[in-house]
BATISE-502069 format. One record per residue (C-alpha): residue number from 1; residue in three letters; x, y, z. Coordinates in nm, 3 decimals, padded with zeros to 5 digits. Layout:
# residues N
<atom num="NUM" residuo="ALA" east="X" north="Y" up="Z"/>
...
***
This chain:
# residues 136
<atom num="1" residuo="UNK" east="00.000" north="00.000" up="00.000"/>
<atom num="2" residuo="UNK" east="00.127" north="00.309" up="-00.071"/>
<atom num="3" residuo="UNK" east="00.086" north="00.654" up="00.110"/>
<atom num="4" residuo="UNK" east="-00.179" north="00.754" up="-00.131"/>
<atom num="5" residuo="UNK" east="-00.380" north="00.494" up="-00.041"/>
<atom num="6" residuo="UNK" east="-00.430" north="00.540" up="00.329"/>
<atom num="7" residuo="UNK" east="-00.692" north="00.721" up="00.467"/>
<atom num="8" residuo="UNK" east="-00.782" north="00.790" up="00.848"/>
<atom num="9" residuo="UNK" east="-00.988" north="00.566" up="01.007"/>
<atom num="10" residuo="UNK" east="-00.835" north="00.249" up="00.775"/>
<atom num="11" residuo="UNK" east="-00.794" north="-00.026" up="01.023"/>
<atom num="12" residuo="UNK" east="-00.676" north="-00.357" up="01.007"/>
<atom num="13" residuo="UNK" east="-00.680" north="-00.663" up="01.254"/>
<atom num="14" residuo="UNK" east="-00.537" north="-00.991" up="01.330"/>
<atom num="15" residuo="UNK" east="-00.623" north="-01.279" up="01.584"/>
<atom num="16" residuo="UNK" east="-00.379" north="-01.544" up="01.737"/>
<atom num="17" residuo="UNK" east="-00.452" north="-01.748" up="01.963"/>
<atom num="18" residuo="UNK" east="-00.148" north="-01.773" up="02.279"/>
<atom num="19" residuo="UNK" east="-00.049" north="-02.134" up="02.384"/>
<atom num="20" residuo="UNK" east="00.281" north="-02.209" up="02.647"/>
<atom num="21" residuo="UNK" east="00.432" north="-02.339" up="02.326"/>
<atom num="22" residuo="UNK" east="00.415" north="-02.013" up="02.157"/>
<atom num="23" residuo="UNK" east="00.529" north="-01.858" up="02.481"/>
<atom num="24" residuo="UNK" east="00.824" north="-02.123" up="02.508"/>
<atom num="25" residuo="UNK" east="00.926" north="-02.024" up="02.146"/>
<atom num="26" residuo="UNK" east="00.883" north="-01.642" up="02.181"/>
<atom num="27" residuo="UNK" east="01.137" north="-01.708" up="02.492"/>
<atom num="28" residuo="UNK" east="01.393" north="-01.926" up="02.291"/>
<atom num="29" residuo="UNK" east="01.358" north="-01.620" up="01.971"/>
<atom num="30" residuo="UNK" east="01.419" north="-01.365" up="02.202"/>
<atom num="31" residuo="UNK" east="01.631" north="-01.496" up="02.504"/>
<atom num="32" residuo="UNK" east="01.400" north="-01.355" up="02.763"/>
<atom num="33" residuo="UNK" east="01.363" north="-01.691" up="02.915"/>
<atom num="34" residuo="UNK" east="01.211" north="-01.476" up="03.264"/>
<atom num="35" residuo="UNK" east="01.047" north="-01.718" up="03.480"/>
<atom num="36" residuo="UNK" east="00.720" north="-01.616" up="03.528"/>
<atom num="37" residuo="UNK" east="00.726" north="-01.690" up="03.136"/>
<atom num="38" residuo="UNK" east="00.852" north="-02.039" up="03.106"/>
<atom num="39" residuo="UNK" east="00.870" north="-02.163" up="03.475"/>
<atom num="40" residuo="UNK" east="00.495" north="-02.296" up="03.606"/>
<atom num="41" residuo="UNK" east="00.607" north="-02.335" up="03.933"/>
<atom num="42" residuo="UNK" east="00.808" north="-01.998" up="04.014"/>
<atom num="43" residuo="UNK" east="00.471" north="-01.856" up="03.785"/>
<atom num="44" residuo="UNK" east="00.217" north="-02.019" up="04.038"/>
<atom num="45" residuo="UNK" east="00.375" north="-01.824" up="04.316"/>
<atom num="46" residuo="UNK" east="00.355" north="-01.482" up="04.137"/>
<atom num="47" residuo="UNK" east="00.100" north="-01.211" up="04.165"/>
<atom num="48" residuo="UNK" east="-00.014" north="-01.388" up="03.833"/>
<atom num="49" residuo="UNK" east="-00.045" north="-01.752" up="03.983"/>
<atom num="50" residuo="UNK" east="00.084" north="-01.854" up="03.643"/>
<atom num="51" residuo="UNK" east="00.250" north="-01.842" up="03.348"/>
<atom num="52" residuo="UNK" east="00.160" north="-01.494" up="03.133"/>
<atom num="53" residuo="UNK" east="00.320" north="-01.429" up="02.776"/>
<atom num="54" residuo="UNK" east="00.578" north="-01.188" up="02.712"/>
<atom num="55" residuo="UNK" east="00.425" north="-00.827" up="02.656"/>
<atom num="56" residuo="UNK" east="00.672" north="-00.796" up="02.367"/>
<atom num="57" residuo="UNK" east="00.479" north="-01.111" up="02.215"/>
<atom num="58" residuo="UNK" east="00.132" north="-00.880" up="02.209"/>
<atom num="59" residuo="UNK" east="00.346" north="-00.606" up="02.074"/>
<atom num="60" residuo="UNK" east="00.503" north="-00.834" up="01.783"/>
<atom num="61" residuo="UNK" east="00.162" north="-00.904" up="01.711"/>
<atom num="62" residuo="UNK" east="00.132" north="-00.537" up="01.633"/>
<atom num="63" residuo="UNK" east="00.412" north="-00.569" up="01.374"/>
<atom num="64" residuo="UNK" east="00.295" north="-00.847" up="01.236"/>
<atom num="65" residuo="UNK" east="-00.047" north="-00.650" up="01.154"/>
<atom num="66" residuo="UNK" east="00.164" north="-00.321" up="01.043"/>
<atom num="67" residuo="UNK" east="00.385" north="-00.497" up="00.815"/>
<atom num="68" residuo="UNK" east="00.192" north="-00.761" up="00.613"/>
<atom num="69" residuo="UNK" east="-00.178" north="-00.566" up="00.602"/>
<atom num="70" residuo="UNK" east="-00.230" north="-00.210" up="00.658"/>
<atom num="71" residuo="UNK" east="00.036" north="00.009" up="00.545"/>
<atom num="72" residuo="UNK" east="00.179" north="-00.351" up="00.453"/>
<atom num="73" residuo="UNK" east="00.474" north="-00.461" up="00.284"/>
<atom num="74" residuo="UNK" east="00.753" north="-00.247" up="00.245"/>
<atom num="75" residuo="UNK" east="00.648" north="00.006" up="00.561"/>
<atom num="76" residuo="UNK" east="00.925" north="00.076" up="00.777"/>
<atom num="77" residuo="UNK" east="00.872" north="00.111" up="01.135"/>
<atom num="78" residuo="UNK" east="01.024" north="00.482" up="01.325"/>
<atom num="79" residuo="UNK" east="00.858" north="00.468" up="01.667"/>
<atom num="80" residuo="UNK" east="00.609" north="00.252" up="01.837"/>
<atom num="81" residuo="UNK" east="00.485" north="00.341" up="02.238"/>
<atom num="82" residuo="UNK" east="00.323" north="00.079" up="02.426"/>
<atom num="83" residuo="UNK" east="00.140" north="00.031" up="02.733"/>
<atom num="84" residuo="UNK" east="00.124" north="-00.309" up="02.901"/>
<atom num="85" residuo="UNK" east="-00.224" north="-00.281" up="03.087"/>
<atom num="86" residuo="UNK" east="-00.290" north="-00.662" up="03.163"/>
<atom num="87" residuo="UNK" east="-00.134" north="-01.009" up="03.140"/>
<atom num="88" residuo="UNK" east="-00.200" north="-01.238" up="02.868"/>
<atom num="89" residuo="UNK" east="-00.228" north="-01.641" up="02.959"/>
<atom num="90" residuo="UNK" east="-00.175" north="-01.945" up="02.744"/>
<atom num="91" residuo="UNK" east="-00.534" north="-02.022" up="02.621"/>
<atom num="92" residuo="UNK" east="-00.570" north="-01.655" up="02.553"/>
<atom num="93" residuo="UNK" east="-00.695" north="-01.514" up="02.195"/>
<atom num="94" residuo="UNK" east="-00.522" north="-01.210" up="02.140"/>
<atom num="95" residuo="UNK" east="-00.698" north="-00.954" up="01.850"/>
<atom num="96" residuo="UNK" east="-00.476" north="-00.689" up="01.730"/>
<atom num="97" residuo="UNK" east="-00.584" north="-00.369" up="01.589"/>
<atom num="98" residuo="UNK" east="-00.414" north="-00.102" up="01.394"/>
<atom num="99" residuo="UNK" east="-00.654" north="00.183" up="01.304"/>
<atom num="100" residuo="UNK" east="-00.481" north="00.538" up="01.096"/>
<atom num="101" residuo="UNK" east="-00.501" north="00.786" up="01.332"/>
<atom num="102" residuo="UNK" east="-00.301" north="01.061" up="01.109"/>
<atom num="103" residuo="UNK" east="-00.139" north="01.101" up="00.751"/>
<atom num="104" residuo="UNK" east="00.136" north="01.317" up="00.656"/>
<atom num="105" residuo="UNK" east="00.159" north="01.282" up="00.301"/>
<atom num="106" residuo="UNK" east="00.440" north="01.536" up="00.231"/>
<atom num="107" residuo="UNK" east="00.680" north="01.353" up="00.498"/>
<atom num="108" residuo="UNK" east="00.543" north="01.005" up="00.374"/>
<atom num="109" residuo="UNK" east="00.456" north="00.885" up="00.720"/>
<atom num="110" residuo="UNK" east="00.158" north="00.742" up="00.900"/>
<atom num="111" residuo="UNK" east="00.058" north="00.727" up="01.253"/>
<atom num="112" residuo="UNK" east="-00.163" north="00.449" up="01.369"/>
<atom num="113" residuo="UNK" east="-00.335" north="00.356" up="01.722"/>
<atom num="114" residuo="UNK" east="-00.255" north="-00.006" up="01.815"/>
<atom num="115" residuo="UNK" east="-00.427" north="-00.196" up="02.070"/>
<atom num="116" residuo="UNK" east="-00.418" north="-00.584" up="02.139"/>
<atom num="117" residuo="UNK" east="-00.749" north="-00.727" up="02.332"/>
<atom num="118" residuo="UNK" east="-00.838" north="-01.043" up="02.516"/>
<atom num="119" residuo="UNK" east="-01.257" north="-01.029" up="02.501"/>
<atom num="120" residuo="UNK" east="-01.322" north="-00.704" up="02.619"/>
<atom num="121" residuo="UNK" east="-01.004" north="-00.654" up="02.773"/>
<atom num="122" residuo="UNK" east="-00.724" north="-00.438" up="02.679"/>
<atom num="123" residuo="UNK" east="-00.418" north="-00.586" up="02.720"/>
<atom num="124" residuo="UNK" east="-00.160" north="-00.359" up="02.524"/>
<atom num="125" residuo="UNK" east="-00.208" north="-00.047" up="02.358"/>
<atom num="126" residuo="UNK" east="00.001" north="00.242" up="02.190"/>
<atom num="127" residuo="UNK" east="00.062" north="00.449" up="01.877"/>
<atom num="128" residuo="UNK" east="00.299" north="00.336" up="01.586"/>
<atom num="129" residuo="UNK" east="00.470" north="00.564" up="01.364"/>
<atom num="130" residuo="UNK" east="00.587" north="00.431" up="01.030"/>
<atom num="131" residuo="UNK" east="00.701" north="00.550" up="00.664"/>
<atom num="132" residuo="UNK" east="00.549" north="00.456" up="00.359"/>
<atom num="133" residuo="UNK" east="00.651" north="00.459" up="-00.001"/>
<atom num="134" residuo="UNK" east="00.480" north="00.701" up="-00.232"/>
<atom num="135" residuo="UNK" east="00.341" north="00.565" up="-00.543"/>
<atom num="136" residuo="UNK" east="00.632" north="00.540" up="-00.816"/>
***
């Protein structure tokens, strides 16, 4: 998609569903291999009483959406915040949205509102900024 294309309010979304397994090989990608990640026991005596994924997981999830749909291929990523505002557990079906919040055209650059949900909960959100091609 090029910058052209995008107009405010565009949105795209994506759903994955979080098992220990995907946990396990976010932590083996990555090398975060914290405990209340991988380690049931040590998890069980957390504040979680369990295993929760990796907020960089829900976040990848994000970037996963912003480069393969909406801008798409060819976007390049310049900022991202995030908020982590609640675990995610293995069972959990995470959907991430990416809606366009702004367009500058002359600078070739989109901001976008990102937000990753588990039912009505939101479990990450933030703003991305990214760069997109203009049309050749």
């Amino acid at each position: 998609m090029y910058i052209d294309d995008i107009v405010v309010g565009q949105f795209a979304s994506l759903e994955r569903e979080v098992t220990q397994d995907v946990i396990d090989n976010f932590a083996t990608a990555s090398g975060d291999h914290n405990p209340v990640h991988v380690d049931p026991d040590f998890a069980a005596g957390t504040m979680f009483k369990g295993t929760i994924a990796h907020g960089m997981l829900s976040a990848a999830y994000i970037s996963a959406v912003l480069g393969t749909q909406l801008p798409g291929p060819g976007a390049v990523y310049t900022g991202q915040s995030l908020k982590f505002r609640a675990p995610v557990r293995p069972g959990d079906k995470v959907v991430t949205r990416c809606t366009v919040k702004e367009v500058i055209r002359d600078k070739k650059r989109v901001i976008m509102d990102t937000q990753c949900k588990v039912g009505e909960t939101v479990v990450l959100d933030g703003e991305a900024t990214l760069m997109v091609q203009a049309k050749p």
